[in-house]
C-alpha positions as a printed NumPy array, in Angstrom:
array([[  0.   ,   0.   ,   0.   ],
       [  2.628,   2.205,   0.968],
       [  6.161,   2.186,   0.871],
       [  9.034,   1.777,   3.844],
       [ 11.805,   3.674,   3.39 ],
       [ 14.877,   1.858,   4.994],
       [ 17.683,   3.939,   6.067],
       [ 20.135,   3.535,   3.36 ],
       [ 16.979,   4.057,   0.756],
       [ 16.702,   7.466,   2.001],
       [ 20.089,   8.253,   1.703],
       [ 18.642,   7.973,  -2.12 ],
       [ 15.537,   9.755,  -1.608],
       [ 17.329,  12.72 ,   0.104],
       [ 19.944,  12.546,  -3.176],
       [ 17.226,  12.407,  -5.379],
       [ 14.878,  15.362,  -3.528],
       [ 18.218,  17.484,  -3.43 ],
       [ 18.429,  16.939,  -7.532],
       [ 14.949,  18.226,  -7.649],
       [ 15.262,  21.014,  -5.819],
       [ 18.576,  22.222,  -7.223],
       [ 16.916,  21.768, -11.13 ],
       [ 13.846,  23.544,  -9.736],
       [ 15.86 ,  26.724,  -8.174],
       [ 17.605,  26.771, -11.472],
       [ 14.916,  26.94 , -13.63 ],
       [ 13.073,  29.929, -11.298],
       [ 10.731,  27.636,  -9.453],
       [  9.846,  28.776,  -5.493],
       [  8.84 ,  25.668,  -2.952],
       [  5.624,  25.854,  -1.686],
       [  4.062,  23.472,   0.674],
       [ -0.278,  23.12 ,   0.694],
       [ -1.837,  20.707,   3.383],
       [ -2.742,  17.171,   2.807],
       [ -6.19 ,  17.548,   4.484],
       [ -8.981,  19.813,   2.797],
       [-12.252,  20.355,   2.503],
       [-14.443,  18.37 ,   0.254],
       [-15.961,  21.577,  -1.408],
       [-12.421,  22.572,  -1.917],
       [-12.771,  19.897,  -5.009],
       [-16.035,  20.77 ,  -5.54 ],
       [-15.061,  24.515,  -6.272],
       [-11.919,  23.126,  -8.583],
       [-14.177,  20.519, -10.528],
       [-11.898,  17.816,  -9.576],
       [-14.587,  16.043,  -8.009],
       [-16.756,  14.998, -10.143],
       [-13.866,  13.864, -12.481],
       [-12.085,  11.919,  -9.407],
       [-14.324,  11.222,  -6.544],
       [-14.016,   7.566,  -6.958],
       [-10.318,   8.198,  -6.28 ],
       [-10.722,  10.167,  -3.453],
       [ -9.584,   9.288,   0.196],
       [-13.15 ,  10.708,   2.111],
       [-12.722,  11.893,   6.172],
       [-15.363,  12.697,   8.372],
       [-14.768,  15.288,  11.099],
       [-16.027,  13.653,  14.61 ],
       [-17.13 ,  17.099,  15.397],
       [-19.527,  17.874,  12.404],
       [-20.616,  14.568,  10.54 ],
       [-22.32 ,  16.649,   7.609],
       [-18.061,  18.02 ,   7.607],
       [-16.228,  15.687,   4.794],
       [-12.573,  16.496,   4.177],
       [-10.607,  14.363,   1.449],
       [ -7.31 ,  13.406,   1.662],
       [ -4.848,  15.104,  -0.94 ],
       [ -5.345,  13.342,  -4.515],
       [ -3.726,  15.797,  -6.334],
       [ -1.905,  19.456,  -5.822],
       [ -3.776,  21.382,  -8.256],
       [ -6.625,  22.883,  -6.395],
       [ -3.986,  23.843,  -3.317],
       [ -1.849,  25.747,  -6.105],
       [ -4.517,  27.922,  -7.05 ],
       [ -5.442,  29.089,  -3.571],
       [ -2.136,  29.783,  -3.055],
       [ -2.236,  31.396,  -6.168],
       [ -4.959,  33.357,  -5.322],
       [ -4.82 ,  33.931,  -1.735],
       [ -3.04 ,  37.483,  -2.804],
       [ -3.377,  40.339,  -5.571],
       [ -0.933,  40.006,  -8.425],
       [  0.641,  42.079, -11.105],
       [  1.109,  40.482, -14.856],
       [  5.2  ,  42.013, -13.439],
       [  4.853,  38.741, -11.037],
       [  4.541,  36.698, -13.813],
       [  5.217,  33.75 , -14.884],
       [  4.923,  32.196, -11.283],
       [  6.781,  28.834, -10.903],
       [  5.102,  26.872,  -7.895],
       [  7.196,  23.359,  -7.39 ],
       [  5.939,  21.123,  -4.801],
       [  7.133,  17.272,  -4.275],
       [  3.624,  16.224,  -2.38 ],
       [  2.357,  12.822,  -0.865],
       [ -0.537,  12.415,  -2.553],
       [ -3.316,   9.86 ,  -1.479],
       [ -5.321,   8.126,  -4.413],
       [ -7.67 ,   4.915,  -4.188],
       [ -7.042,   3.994,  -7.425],
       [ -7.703,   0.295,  -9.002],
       [ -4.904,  -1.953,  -9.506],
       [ -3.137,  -0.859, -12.435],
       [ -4.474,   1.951, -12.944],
       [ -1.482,   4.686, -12.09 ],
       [  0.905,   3.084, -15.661],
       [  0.609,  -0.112, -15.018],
       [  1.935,  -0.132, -11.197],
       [  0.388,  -2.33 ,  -8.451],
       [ -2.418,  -0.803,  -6.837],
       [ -1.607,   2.504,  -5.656],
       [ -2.723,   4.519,  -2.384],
       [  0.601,   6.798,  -2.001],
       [  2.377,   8.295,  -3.866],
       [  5.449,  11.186,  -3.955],
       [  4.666,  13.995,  -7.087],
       [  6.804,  16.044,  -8.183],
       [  4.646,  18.559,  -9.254],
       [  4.512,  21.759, -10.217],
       [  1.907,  24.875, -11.749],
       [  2.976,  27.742, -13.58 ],
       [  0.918,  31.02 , -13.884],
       [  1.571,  32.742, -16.964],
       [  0.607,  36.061, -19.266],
       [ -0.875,  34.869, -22.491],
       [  2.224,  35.928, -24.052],
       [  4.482,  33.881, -22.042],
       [  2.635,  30.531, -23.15 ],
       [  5.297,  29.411, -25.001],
       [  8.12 ,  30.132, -23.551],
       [  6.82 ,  28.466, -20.797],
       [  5.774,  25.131, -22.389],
       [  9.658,  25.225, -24.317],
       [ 10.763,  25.855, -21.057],
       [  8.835,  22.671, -19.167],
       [  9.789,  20.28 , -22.811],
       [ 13.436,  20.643, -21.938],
       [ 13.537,  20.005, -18.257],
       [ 11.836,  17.371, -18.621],
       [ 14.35 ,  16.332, -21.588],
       [ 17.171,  17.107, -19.514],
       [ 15.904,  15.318, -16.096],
       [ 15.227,  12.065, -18.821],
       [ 18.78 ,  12.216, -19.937],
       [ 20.777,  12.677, -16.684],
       [ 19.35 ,   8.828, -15.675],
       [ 20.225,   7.862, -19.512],
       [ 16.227,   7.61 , -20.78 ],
       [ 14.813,   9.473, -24.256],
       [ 12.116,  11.814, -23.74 ],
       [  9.238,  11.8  , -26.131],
       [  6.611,  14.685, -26.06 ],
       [  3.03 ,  14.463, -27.667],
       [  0.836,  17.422, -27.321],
       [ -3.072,  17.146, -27.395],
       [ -5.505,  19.743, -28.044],
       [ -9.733,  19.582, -28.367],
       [-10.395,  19.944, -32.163],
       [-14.216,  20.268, -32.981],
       [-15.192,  16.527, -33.244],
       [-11.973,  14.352, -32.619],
       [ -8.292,  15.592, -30.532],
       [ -5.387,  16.487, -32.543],
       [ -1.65 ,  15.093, -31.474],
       [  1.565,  16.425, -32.738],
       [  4.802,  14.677, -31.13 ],
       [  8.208,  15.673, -30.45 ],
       [ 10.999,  13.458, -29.401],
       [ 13.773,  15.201, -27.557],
       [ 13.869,  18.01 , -28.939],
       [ 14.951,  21.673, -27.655],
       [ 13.344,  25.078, -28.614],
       [ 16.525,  26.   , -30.399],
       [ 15.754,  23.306, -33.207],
       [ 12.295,  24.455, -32.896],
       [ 10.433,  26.319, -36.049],
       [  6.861,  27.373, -35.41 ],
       [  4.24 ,  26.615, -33.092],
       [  4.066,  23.15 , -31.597]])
C-alpha cells in the first residue's frame, strides 16, 4: 500500500529530492508546501470532483458529521489558492510553484501506468501562472527540463501534445527536442 523507506533508501531519496530542488531553483521555481487535508468543497469549487471522486480518500470530522474532508489526490486545487490567496501584477509573472507532495489516491490496480495498486504516492509537481504571451516560452521551457531530467538517468524523452479539435483531438509529437531546433508553433 505504501512504501518503507529503509535507512540507506533514504540516503537515495534525500539525493534524489536534493536533484529536484537544485533543477527547480535553477529553472526559477519557489517551494511551496499546501496541506494534505482539505475540505471536500475545496474539489467541488476546482471541478476535480466529479472527475475523481471515486479516487478520493473521504474523512469525516467527529465534530460535524455533515463536515467531509478528502485526503490530498492531487496538488492542483492547493496551487490555485495559493495562487490566489493574494493580488498580483502580470510584473509577477510567470509564477513557478514546485511542490514534491504525498498524494493519497484509491485507485484500481493498475491503474497509475501499469503499477500495483496505488494509495501513495510522492509527485513532483509543479503549476505555472503565466501572461498569455508567455505561453510558449513556458511550455519550451517545461519540454526541456523534462528532456534534460530524462537524460541525466540515460532515458529518451518523447513529447506528444493534445488539443480539443471540434469533433476528434489532434496530437503532434516531439521526441527530444529543444526550442533552439524548434520552427513554429508546436
Amino acid at each position: 500500500m505504501s512504501p518503507f523507506w529503509h535507512p540507506r533508501g533514504m540516503v537515495i531519496w534525500n539525493e534524489l529530492e536534493d536533484l529536484r530542488r537544485r533543477e527547480n531553483l535553477g529553472r526559477g521555481y519557489v517551494e511551496v508546501k499546501t496541506p494534505l487535508l482539505y475540505d471536500v468543497d475545496t474539489y467541488i469549487t476546482s471541478g476535480h470532483y466529479d472527475n475523481y471522486r471515486e479516487n478520493i480518500f473521504f474523512v469525516t470530522s467527529k465534530e460535524d458529521d455533515a463536515r467531509q474532508f478528502a485526503l490530498k489526490p492531487m496538488n492542483c486545487p492547493g496551487h490555485m489558492l495559493l495562487f490566489g490567496s493574494q493580488l498580483r501584477s502580470y510584473r509577477d509573472l510567470p509564477l513557478r510553484y514546485a511542490e514534491s507532495s504525498t498524494l493519497h489516491r484509491d485507485e484500481l490496480a493498475g491503474a497509475l501506468h501499469g503499477l500495483l495498486r496505488v494509495r501513495h504516492i510522492t509527485q513532483d509537481d509543479a503549476h505555472i501562472f503565466v501572461a498569455p504571451e508567455q505561453i510558449e516560452q513556458e511550455i519550451f521551457a517545461c519540454l526541456d527540463f523534462a528532456k534534460t531530467l530524462y537524460e541525466l538517468f540515460g532515458l529518451e524523452a518523447r513529447f506528444e501534445l493534445s488539443t480539443p479539435g471540434p469533433t476528434t483531438r489532434s496530437a503532434r509529437t516531439r521526441s527530444g527536442t529543444s526550442r533552439k531546433g524548434h520552427s513554429g508553433r508546436p
